[in-house]
C-alpha positions as CSV (number, residue, x, y, z in Angstrom):
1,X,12.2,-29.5,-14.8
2,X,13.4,-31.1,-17.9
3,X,17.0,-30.6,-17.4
4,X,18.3,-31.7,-21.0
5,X,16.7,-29.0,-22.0
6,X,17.4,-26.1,-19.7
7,X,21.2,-27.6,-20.0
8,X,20.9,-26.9,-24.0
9,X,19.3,-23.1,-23.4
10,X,22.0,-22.0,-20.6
11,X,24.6,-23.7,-23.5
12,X,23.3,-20.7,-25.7
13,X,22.7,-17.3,-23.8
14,X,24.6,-14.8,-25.2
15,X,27.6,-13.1,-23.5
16,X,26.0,-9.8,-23.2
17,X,23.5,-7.8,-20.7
18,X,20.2,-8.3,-20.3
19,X,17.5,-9.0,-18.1
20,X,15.9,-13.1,-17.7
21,X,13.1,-14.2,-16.2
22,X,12.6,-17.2,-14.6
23,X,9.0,-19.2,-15.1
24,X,7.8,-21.4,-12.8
25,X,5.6,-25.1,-14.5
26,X,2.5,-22.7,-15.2
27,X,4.5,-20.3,-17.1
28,X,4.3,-17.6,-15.1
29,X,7.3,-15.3,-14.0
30,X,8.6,-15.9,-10.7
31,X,12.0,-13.9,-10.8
32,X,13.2,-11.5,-13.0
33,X,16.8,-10.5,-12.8
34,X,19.9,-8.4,-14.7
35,X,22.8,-9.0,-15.9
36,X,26.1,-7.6,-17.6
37,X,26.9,-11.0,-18.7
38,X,23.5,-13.3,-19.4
39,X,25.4,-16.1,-19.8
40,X,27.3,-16.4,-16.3
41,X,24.6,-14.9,-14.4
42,X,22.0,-17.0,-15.6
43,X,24.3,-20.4,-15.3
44,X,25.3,-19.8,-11.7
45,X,21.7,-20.3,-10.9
46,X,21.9,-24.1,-12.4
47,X,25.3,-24.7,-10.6
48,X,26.9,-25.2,-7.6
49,X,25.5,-25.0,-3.9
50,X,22.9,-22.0,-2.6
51,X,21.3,-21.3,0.2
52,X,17.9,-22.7,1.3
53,X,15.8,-20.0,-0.2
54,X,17.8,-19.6,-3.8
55,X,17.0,-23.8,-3.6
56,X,14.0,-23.1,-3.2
57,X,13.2,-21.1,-6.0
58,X,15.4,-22.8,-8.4
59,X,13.5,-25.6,-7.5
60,X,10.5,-24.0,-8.8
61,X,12.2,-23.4,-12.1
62,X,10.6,-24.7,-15.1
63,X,12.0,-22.7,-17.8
64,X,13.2,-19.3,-18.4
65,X,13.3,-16.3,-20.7
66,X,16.0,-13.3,-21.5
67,X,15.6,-10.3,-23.2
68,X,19.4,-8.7,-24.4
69,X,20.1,-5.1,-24.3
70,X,22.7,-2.7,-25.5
71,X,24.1,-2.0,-21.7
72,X,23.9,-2.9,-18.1
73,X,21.9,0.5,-17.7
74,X,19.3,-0.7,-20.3
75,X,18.9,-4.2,-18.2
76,X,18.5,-2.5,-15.2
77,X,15.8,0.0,-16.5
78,X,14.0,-3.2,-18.1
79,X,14.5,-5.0,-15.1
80,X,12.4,-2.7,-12.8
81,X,9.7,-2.4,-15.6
82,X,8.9,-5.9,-16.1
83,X,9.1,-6.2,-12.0
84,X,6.2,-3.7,-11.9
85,X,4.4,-5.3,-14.7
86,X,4.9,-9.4,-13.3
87,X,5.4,-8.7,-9.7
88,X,7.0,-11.7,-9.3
89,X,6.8,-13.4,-6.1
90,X,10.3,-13.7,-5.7
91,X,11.7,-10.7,-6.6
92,X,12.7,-8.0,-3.7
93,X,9.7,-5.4,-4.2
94,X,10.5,-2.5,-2.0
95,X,7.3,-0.6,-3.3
96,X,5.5,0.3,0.0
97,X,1.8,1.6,0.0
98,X,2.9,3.3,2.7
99,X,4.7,6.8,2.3
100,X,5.6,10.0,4.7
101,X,3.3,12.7,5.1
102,X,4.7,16.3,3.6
103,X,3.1,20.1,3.5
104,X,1.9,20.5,0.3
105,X,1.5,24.0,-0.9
106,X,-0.9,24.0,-4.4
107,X,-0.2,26.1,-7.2
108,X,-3.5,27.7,-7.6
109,X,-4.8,30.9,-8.0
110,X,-6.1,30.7,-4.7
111,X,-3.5,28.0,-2.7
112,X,-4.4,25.5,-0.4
113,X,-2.0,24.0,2.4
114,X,-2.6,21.0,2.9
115,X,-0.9,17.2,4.4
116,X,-0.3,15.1,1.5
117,X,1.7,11.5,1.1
118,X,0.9,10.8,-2.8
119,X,2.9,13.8,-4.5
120,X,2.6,12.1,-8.3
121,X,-0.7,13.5,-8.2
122,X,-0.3,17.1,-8.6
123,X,3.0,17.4,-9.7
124,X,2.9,21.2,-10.0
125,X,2.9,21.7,-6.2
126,X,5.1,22.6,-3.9
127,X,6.0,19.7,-1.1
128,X,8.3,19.9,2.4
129,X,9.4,17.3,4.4
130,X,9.1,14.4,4.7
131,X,7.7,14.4,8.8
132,X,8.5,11.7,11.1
133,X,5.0,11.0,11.3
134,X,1.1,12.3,10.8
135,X,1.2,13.7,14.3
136,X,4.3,15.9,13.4
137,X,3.0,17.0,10.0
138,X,-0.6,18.1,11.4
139,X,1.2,20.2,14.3
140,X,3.0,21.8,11.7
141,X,-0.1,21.9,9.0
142,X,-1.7,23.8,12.3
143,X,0.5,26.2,12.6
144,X,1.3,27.4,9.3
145,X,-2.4,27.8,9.1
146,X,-2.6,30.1,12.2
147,X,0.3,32.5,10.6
148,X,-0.8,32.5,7.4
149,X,-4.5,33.0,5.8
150,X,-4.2,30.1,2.9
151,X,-7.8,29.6,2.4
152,X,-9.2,26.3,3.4
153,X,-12.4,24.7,1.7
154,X,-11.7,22.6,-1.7
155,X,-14.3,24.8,-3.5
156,X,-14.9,28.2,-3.7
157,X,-18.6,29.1,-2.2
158,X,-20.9,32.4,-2.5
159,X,-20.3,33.6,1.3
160,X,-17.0,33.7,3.8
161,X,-16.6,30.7,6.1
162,X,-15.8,30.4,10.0
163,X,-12.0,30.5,9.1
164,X,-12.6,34.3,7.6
165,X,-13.7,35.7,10.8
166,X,-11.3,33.6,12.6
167,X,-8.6,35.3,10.6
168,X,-7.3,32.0,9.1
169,X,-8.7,32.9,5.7
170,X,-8.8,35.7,3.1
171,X,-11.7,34.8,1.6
172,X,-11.2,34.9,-2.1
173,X,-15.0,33.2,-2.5
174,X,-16.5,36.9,-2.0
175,X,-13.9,39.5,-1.5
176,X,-11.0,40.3,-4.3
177,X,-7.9,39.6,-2.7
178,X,-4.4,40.5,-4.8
179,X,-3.1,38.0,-6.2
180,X,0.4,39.5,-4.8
181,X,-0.8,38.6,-1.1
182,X,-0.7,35.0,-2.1
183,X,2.7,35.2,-3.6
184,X,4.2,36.8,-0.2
185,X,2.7,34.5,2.1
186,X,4.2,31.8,-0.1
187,X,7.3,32.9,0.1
188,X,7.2,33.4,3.9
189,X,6.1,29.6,4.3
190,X,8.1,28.3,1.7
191,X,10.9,29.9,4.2
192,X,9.7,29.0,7.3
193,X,9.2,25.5,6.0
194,X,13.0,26.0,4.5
195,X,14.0,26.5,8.6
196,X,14.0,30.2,8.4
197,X,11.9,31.0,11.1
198,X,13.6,34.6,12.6
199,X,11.4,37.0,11.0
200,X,8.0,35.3,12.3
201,X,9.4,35.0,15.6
202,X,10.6,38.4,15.8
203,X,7.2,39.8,14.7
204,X,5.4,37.2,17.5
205,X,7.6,38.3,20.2
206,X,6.9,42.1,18.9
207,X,3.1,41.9,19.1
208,X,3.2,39.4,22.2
209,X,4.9,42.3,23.9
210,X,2.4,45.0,22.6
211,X,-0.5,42.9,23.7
212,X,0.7,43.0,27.4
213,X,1.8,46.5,27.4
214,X,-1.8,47.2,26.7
215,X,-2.6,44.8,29.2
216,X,-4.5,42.0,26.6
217,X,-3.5,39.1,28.5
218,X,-5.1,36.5,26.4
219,X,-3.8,37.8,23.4
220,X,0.1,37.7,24.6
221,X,-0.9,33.9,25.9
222,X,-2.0,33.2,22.2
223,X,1.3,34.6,20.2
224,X,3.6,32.9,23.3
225,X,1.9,29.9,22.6
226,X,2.6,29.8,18.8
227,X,6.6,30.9,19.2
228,X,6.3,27.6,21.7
229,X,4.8,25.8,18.6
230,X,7.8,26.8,16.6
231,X,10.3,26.3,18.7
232,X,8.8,22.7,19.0
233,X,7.9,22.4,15.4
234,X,11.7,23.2,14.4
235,X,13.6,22.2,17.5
236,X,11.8,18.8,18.0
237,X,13.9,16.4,15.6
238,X,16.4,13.8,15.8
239,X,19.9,16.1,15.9
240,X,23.1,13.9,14.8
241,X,25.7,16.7,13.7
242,X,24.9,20.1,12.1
243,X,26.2,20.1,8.5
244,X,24.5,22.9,6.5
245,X,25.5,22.2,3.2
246,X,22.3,21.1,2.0
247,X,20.2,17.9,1.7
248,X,21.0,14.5,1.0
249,X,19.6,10.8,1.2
250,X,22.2,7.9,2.7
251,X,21.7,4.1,1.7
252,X,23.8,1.2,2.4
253,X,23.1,-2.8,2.9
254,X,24.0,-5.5,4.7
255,X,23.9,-8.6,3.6
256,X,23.6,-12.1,5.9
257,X,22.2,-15.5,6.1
258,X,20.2,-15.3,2.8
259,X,18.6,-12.1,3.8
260,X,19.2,-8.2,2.6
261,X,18.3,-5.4,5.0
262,X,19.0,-2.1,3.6
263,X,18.8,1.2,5.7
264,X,18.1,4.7,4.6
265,X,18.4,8.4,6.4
266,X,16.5,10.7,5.0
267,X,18.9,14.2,6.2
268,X,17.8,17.6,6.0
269,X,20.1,20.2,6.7
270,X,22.5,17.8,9.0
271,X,18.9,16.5,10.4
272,X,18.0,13.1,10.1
273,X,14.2,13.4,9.6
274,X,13.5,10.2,8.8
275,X,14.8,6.1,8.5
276,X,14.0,3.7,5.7
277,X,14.5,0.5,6.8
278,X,14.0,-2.9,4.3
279,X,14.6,-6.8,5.2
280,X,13.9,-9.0,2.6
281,X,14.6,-12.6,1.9
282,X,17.4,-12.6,-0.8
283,X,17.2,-14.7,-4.2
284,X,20.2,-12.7,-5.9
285,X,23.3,-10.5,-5.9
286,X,22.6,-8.4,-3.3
287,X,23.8,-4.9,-4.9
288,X,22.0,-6.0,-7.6
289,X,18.9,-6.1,-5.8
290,X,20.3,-3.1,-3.6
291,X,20.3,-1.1,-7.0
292,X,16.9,-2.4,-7.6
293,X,15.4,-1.1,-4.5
294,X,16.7,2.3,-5.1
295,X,15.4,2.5,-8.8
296,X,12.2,1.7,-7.4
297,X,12.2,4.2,-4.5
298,X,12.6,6.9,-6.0
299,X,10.1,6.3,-9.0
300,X,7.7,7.3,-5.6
301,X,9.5,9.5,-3.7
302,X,11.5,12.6,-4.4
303,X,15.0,13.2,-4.5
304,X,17.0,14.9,-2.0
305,X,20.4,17.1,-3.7
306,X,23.0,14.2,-3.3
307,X,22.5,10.8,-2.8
308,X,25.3,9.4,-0.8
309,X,26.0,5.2,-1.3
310,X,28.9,3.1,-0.2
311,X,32.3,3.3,-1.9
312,X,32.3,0.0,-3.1
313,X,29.2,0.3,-5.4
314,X,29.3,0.4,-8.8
315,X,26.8,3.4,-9.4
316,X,27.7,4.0,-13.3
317,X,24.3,2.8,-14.6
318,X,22.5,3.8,-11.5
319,X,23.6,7.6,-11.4
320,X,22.5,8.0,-15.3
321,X,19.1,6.6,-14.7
322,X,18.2,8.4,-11.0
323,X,19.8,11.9,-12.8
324,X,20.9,12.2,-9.1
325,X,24.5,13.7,-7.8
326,X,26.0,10.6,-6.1
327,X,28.4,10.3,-3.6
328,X,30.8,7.1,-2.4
329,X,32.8,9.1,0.4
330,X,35.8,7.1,1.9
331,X,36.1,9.7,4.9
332,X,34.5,12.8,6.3
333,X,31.0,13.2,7.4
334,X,29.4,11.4,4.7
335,X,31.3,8.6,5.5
336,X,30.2,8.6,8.9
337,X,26.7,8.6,8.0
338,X,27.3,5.5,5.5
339,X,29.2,3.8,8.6
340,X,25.5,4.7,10.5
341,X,23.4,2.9,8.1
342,X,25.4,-0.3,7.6
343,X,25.5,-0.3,11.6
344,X,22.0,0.1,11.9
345,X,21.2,-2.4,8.6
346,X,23.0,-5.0,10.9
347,X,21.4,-4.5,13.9
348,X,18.3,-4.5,12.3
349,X,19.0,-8.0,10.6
350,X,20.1,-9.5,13.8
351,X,17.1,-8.4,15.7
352,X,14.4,-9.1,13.4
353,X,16.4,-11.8,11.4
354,X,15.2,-15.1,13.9
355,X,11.6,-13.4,14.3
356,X,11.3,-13.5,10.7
357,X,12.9,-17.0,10.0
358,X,10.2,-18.3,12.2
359,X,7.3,-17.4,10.5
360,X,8.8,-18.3,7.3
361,X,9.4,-21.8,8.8
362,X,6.1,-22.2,9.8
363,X,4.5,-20.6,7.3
364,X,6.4,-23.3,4.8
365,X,5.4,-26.0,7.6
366,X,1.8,-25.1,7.3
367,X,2.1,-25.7,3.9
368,X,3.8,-28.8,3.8
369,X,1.4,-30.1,6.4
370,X,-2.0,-29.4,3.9
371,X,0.3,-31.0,1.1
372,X,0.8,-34.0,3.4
373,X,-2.7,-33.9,4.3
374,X,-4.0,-33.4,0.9
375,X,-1.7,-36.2,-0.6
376,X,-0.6,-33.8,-3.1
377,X,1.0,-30.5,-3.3
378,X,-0.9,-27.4,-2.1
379,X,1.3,-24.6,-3.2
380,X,-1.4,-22.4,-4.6
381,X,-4.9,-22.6,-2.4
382,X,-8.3,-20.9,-3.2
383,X,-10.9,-20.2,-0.6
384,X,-14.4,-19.0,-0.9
385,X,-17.3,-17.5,1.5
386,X,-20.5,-15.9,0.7
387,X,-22.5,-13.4,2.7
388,X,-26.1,-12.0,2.4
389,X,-28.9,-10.5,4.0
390,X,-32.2,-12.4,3.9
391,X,-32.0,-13.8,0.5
392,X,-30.6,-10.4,-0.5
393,X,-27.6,-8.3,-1.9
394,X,-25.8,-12.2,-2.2
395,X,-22.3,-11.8,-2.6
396,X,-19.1,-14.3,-2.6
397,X,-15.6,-13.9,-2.6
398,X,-12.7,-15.9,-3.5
399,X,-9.2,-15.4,-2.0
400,X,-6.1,-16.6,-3.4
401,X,-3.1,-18.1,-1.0
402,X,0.8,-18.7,-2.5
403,X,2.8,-20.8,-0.4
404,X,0.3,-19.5,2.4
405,X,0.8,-15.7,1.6
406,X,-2.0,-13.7,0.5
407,X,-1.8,-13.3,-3.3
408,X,-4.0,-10.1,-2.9
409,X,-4.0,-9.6,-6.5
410,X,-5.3,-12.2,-7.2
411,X,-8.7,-12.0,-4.7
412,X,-11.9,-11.8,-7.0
413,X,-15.4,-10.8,-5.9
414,X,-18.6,-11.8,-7.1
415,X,-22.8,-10.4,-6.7
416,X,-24.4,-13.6,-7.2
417,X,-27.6,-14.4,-8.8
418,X,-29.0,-17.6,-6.6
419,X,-30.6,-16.1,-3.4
420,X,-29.9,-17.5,-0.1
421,X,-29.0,-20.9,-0.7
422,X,-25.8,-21.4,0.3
423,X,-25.2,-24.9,-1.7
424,X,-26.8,-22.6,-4.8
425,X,-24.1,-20.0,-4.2
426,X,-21.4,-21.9,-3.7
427,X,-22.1,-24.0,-7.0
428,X,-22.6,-20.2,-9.0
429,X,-19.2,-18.8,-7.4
430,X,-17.3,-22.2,-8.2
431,X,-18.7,-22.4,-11.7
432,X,-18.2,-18.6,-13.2
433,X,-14.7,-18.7,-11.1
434,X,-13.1,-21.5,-12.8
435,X,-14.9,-21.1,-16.2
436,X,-13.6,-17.9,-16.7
437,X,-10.1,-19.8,-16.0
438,X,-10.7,-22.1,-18.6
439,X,-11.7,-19.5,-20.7
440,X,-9.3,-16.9,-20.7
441,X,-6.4,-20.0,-19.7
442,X,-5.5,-18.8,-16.6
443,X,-3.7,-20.6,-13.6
444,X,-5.4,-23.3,-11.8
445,X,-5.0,-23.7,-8.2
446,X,-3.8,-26.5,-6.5
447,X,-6.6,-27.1,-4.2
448,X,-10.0,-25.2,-2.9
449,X,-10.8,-25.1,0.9
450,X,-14.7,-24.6,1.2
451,X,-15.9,-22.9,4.3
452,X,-18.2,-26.1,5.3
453,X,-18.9,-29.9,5.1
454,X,-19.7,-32.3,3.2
455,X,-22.6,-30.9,1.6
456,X,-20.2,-27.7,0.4
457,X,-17.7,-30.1,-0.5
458,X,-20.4,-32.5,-2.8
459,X,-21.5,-28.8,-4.3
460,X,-18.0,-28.2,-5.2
461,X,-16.9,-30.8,-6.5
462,X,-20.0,-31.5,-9.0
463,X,-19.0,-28.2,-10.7
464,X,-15.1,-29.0,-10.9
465,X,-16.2,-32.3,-12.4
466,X,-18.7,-31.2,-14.8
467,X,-16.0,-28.7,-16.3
468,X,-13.4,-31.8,-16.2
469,X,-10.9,-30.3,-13.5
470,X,-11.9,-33.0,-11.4
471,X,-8.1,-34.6,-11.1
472,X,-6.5,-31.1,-11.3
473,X,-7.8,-29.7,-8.7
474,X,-8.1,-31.1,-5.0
475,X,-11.3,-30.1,-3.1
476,X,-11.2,-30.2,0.8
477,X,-13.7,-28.7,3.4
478,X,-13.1,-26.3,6.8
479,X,-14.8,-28.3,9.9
480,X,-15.9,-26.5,12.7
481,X,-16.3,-27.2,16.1
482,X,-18.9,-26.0,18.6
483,X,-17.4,-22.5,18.7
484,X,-17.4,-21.7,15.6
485,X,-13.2,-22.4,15.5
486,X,-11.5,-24.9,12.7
487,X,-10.4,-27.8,14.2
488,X,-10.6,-30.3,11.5
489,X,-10.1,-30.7,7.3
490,X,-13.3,-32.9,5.5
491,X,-11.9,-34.8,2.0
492,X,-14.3,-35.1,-0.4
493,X,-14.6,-38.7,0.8
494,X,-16.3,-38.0,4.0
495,X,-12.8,-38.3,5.9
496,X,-11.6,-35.9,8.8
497,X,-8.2,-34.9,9.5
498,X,-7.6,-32.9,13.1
499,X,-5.8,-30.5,13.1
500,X,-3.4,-29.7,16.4
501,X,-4.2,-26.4,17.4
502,X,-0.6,-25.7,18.0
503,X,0.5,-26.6,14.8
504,X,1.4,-24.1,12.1
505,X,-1.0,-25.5,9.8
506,X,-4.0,-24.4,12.4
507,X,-3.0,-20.5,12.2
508,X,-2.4,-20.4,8.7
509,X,-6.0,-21.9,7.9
510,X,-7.4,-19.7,10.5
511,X,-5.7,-16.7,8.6
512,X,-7.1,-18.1,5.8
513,X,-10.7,-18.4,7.2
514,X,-10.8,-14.9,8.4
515,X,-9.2,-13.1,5.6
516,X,-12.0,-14.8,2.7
517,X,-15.0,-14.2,6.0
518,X,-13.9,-10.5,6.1
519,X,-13.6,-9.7,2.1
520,X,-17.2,-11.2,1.5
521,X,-18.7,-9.0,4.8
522,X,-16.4,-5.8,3.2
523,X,-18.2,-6.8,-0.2
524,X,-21.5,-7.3,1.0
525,X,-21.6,-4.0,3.6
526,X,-20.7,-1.9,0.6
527,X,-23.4,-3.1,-2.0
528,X,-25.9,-2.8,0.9
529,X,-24.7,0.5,1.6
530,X,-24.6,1.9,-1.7
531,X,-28.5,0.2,-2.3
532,X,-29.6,1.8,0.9
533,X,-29.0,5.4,-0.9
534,X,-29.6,4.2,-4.2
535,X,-33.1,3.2,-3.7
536,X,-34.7,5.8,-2.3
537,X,-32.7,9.0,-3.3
538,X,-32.3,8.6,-6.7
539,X,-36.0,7.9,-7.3
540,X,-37.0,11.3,-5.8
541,X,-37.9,14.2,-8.4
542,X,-35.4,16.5,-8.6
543,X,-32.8,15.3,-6.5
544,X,-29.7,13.8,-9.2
545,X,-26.2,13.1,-8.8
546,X,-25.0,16.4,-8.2
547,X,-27.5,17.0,-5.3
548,X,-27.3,13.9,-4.0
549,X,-23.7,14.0,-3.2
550,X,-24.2,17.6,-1.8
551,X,-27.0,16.2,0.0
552,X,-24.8,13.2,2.1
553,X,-21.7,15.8,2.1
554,X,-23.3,18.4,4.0
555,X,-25.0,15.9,7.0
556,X,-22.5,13.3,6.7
557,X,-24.1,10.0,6.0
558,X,-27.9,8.3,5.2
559,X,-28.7,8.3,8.7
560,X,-28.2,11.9,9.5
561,X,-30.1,12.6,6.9
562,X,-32.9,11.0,7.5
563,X,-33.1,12.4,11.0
564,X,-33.1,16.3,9.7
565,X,-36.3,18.1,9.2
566,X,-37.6,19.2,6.0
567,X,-36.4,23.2,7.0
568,X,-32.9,21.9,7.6
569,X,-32.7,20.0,4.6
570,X,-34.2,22.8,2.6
571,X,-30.7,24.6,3.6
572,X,-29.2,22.3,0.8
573,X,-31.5,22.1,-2.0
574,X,-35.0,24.0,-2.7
575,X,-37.5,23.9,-1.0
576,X,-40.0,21.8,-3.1
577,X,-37.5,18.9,-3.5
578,X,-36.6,19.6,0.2
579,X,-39.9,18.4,0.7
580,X,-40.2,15.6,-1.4
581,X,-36.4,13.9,0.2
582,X,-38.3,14.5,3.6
583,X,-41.6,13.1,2.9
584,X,-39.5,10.4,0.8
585,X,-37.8,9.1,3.7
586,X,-40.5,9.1,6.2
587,X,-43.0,7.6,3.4
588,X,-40.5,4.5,3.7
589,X,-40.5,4.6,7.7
590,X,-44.1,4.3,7.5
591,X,-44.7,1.6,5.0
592,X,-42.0,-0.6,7.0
């Protein structure tokens, strides 16, 4: 860091808000971070004492950028955007893959229910929930299904299903069906779904009751079984106190030891249906980064009819971007909920906070170890594997490691050209990887592990020279022991370095060895799956895309298709081209 010159730029930022963004010696974005005053914000950073991980990072600072805007509510929209754009490593990204599953009702002329977690997709439906969990959502999904006749395939066909003469289905493929029966039944689930459930039960207990006065024993089992279901479906929920006033979504934080946990209850109708829970390491002002979190959740998740936050926020900026009615009780129930999720945020922190701390500490060990090892710093580490098949389908992939976290973003996977030489393949994957880097002046890692000796490490290394990273980039080898298990590092000397098997640096490059092993298999299964089909189906007259997808949808996979006869094939596409797929497949069995 040259600090003369990062003294004269924090001398001039402005007194106003903004968003900066912090750049680490490569120039890329580590942290990016708001402000209502750019010039205070951005000092304390350069000033004073922090905590190991704001050290850290600061530490990492090389230079920095800031972009000024016309209110705090401007930075913190610009904020989130240029998170989701840099995704920098630092930075709190609450963003989860994962999401609750809800009923999804389409809007189609003929609707669909159906469990969905990804509601930007079809923004026109109709969604309830969220459930606890998949289990819970498919007992519902179930049941709805059994009340109401929602048909159930994706596309309409030329004759009525199993569901039709089950009675789970209308059957709007062959028979006209008013278009007024789907709005009722949408109504009844879009109440039953809203927890008004009487009506159903009533008629249930009314036609169980018929069914044994008529002595249909098995019929009064089935509609006893469903009110069960209900009660179970509606009853079967995490009760705290009954407040029917509508819905509403609680957050609060807690904040301790250089870490933010954040809590969230999802409550429905006095219900608690579901708990967010967050624990991150913290490189800023925590409500700040609180406020962050929230912008960001609900950009993927809808919004419940208050959001209820802690008193001490302030939530000016915040409630004009969400467009959400927010609430900062200081009594009443509300309160008590707030009181509920700061309990549980600490809780949470204590319990996982020295589970957490250890793996960070080892992880940062591991690293330091290679570094020590290496004789140089090792920050950023790439790895590479290939995997092939006789000489065929040769594939390679490279995995990227920051700090010794996955940078998954970052993997890259290659279909090489050289056969099954390994040495070949590792000199093709080195050379197209790191030209492209030169070319397009991307980042350079700070070392390469090669799965292999000497030999790998020689093959390396002639490529790294010949494009003159040779004293950029540090080039080490994985030794193996007898069972296949690293136990050593190879320099591209010829030295060894063991490696104690109890040390943090043996699990992280065993993590490492694994993860790079399993995306070139992944890699390699797919094109040699996709080939399989390729090579004989799409060479048969008659049979193109279209048919060939029917063809695998209908018996499942390859295999299964290559087992059925040429009649039962014929049940898919005419006869003549059944024919040919049959005598196809068996044409190749022979020949092999």
């Amino acid at each position: 860091m040259d600090r003369e010159y990062i003294k004269a730029k924090l001398a001039n930022l402005p007194n106003e808000p903004g968003s900066y963004q912090m750049k680490d010696r490569s120039g890329e974005i580590i942290y990016v971070g708001k402000a209502k005053n750019l010039h205070n914000r951005v000092n304390q950073y350069f000033t004073g004492a922090h905590d190991f991980k704001t050290t850290k990072m600061v530490s990492n600072i090389e230079d920095f950028d800031f972009i000024v805007t016309a209110s705090e509510k401007e930075a913190l929209v610009l904020e989130i955007n240029l998170i989701k754009k840099y995704r920098p490593k630092y930075n709190i990204q609450f963003i989860d893959d994962s999401s609750y599953p809800y009923i999804k009702l389409t809007k189609e002329k003929y609707p669909r229910l159906l469990i969905a977690r990804d509601m930007k997709k079809d923004r026109k439906a109709k969604y309830f929930g969220p459930f606890p969990d998949a289990s819970a959502a498919r007992m519902t999904l179930k049941l709805l299904q059994s009340l109401y006749p929602f048909r159930r395939c994706t596309r309409l066909g030329d004759k009525v299903c199993l569901y039709y003469h089950m009675g789970q289905c209308l059957a709007p493929c062959v028979l006209d069906v008013e278009e007024e029966t789907y709005t009722r039944m949408t109504e009844q689930v879009t109440r039953f779904l809203n927890g008004d459930t009487a009506d159903v039960k009533k008629d249930l207990h009314e036609k169980m009751m018929e069914a044994s006065e008529k002595l249909q024993f098995e019929k009064a089992q089935e509609y006893k079984l469903t009110l069960e279901s209900i009660d179970k479906v509606v009853n079967d929920r995490q009760n705290i106190e009954k407040d029917h006033r509508g819905s509403r979504d609680v957050f609060a934080w807690y904040e301790d030891k250089g870490y933010l946990a954040i809590t969230g209850f999802l409550v429905r109708n006095g219900v608690i249906l579901n708990k967010e829970f967050r624990l991150r390491p913290l490189y800023g002002d925590a409500e700040e980064e609180f406020n962050s979190f929230l912008i960001q959740y609900y950009q993927d998740h809808p919004a419940a009819g208050e959001l209820v936050l802690p008193s001490e926020m302030d939530t000016e900026a915040l409630s004009e971007i969400l467009d959400i009615s927010v609430f900062q009780p200081q009594k009443g129930y509300r309160r008590k909920l707030i009181d509920m999720c700061i309990e549980n945020a600490r809780r949470q922190l204590e319990l996982k906070f020295s589970t957490v701390e250890r793996q960070e500490t080892m992880t940062a060990e591991a690293v330091s170890q290679l570094a020590a090892l290496a004789g140089r710093p090792m920050n950023r580490v790439e790895l590479f594997d290939n995997s092939h098949t006789s000489g065929t389908f040769t594939v390679a992939s490279c995995v990227v490691y920051e700090d010794g976290v996955p940078d998954k973003k970052s993997y890259r996977l290659y279909r090489l050209h050289t056969g099954n030489s390994d040495i070949d393949s590792m000199k093709e994957v080195v050379y197209r990887r790191y030209f492209r880097l030169l070319k397009e002046n991307g980042r350079m890692p700070d070392g390469i592990l090669v799965d292999g000796g000497k030999i790998q490490i020689d093959a390396a290394s002639e490529i790294i020279g010949a494009l003159g990273l040779g004293d950029t980039i540090k080039i080490m080898g994985l030794v193996k022991d007898d069972h296949h298990n690293t136990n050593a590092l190879m320099d591209a000397d010829g030295s060894t370095f063991d490696i104690d098997k109890n040390s943090g640096l043996f699990f992280l490059l065993t993590r490492m060895q694994d993860e790079v092993h399993r995306t070139a298999i992944s890699y390699h299964r797919k094109l040699r799956s996709k080939a399989q089909t390729k090579s004989i189906l799409d060479e048969i007259e008659g049979i193109g895309p279209k048919r060939k997808k029917t063809l695998l949808k209908e018996f499942g996979s390859f295999t299964k298709l290559k087992n059925a006869s040429a009649q039962e094939i014929a049940g898919v596409v005419p006869a003549d081209v059944a024919q040919r797929v049959y005598d196809a497949l068996h044409t190749e069995d022979n020949e092999g």
